[in-house]
VOPAGU-2260 file (C-alpha; in pm, 1 decimal, decimal comma):
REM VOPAGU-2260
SITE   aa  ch    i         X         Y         Z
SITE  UNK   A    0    2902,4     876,1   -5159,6
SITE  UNK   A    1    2851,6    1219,2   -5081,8
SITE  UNK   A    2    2650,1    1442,4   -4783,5
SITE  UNK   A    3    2445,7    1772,2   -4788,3
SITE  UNK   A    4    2338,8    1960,8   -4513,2
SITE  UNK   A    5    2253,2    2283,5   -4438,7
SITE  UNK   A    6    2417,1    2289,5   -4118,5
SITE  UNK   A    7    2728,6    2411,2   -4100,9
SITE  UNK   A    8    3098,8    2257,5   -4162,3
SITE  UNK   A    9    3228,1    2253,4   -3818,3
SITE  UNK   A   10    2866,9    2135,2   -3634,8
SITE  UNK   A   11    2913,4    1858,8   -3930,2
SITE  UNK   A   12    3301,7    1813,4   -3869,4
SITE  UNK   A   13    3220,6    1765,9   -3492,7
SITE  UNK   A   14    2909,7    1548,4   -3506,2
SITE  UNK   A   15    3056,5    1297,2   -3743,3
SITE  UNK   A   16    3448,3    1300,5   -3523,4
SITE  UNK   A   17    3170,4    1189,7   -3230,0
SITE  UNK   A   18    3024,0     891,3   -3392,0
SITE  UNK   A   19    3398,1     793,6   -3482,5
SITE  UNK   A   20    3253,5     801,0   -3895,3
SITE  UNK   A   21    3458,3     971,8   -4172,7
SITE  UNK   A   22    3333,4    1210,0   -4370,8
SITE  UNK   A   23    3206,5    1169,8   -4702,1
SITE  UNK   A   24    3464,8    1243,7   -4976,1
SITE  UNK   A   25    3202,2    1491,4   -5133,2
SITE  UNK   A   26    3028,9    1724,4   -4898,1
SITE  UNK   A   27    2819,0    2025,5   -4989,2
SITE  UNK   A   28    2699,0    2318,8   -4685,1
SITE  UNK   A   29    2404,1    2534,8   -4745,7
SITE  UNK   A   30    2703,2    2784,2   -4754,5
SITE  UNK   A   31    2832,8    2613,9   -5129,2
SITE  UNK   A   32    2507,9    2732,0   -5275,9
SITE  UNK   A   33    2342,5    3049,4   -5359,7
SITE  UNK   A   34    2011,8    2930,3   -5363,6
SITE  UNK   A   35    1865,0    2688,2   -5027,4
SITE  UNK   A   36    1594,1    2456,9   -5105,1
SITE  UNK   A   37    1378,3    2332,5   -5245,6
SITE  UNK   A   38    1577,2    2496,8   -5541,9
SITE  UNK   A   39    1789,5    2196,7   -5669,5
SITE  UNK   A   40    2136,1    2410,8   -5681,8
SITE  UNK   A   41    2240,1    2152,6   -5361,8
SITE  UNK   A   42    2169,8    1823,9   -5523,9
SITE  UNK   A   43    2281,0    1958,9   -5883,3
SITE  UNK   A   44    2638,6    2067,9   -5688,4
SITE  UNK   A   45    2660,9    1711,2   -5509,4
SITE  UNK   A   46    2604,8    1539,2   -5849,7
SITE  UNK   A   47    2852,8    1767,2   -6028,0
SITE  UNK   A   48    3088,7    1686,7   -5776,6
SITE  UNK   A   49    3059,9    1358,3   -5747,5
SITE  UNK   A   50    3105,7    1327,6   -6152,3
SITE  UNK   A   51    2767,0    1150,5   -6214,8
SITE  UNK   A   52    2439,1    1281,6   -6410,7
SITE  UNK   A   53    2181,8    1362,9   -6107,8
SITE  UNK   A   54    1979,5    1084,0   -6276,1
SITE  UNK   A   55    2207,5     812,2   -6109,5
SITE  UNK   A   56    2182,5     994,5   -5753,3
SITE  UNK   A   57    1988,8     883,7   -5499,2
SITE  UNK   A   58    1897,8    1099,3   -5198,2
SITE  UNK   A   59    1733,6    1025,1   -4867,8
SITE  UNK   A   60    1547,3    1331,6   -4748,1
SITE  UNK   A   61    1303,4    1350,5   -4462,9
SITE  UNK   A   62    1167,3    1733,4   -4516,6
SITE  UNK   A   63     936,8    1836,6   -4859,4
SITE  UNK   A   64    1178,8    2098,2   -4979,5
SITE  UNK   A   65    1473,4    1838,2   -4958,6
SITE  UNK   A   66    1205,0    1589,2   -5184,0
SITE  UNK   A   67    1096,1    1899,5   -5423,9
SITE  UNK   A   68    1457,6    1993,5   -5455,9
SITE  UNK   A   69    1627,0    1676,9   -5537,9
SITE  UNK   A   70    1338,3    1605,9   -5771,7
SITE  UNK   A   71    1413,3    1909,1   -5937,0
SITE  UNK   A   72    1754,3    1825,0   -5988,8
SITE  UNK   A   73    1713,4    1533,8   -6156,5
SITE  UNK   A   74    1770,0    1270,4   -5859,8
SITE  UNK   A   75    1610,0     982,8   -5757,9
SITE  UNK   A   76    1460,6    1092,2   -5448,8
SITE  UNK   A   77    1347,4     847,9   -5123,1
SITE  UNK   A   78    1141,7    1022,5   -4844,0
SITE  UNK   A   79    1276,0     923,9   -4493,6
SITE  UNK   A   80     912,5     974,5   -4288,0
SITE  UNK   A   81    1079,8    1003,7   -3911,0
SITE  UNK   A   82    1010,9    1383,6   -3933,4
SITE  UNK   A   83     712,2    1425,9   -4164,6
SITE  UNK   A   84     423,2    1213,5   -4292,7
SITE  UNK   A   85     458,9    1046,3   -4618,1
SITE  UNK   A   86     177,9    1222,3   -4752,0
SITE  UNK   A   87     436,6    1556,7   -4706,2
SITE  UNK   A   88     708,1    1377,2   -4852,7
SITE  UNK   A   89     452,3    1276,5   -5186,1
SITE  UNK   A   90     689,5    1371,4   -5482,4
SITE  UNK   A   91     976,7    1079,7   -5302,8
SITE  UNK   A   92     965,0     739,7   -5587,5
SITE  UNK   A   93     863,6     598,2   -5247,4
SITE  UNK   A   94     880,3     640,6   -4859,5
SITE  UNK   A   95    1085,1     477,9   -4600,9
SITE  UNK   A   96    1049,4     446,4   -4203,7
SITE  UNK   A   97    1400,8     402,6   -4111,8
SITE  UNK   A   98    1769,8     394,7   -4288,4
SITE  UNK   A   99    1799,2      96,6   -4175,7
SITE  UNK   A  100    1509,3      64,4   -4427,4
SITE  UNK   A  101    1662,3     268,7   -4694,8
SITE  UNK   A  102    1971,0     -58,1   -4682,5
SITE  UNK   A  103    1730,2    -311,5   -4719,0
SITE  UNK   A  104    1574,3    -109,4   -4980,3
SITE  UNK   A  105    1897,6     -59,6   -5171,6
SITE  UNK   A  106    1989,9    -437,3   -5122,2
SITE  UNK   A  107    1694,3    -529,3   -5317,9
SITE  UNK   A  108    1792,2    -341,9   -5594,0
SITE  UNK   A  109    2150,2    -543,2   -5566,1
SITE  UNK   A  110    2360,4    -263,8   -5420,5
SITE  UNK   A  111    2529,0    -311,8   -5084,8
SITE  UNK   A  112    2874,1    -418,6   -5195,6
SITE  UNK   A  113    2911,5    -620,8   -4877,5
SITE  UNK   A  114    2978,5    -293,3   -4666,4
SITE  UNK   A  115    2861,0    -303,5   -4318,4
């Protein structure tokens, strides 16, 4: 599992030592790129670093140039509509409300792996 933002690392670093969650073992910042989207250099990084083809990524976006960019890059893209329509988020393989939607979305599909 991996997590892009464009914030930066120590907003990041802070945010996630609030909720009490661990970082992701791959993280890329808008500062690991040269270009921000929606070129795909951020999802193409992520992928390289994660040691899969961008075809086996998914990535839960709620802004267009996070859908046009992951798209781009080869990634199975799902548009999270909390902060834009879902006719803004058109190129997504399909649009979700909530991530609690994006799990029961994924558990269809048979991945969960029994994590909480």
């Amino acid at each position: 599992m991996g997590h892009r933002t464009s914030g930066a690392r120590g907003f990041v670093e802070a945010r996630f030592a609030a909720t009490g969650l661990a970082l992701p073992a791959v993280q890329v910042y808008g500062s690991d790129v040269h270009h921000a989207e929606p070129a795909p250099d951020c999802f193409a990084l992520a992928a390289s670093r994660l040691g899969v083809p961008a075809s086996e990524c998914l990535v839960v976006e709620d802004a267009p140039a996070g859908i046009q960019a992951a798209v781009a890059a080869g990634c199975v893209a799902v548009g999270l509509t909390t902060t834009h329509p879902e006719e803004a988020l058109r190129q997504a393989r399909v649009c979700v409300a909530s991530l609690a939607d994006v799990r029961s979305l994924l558990t269809g599909y048979g991945f969960g792996g029994g994590r909480s």
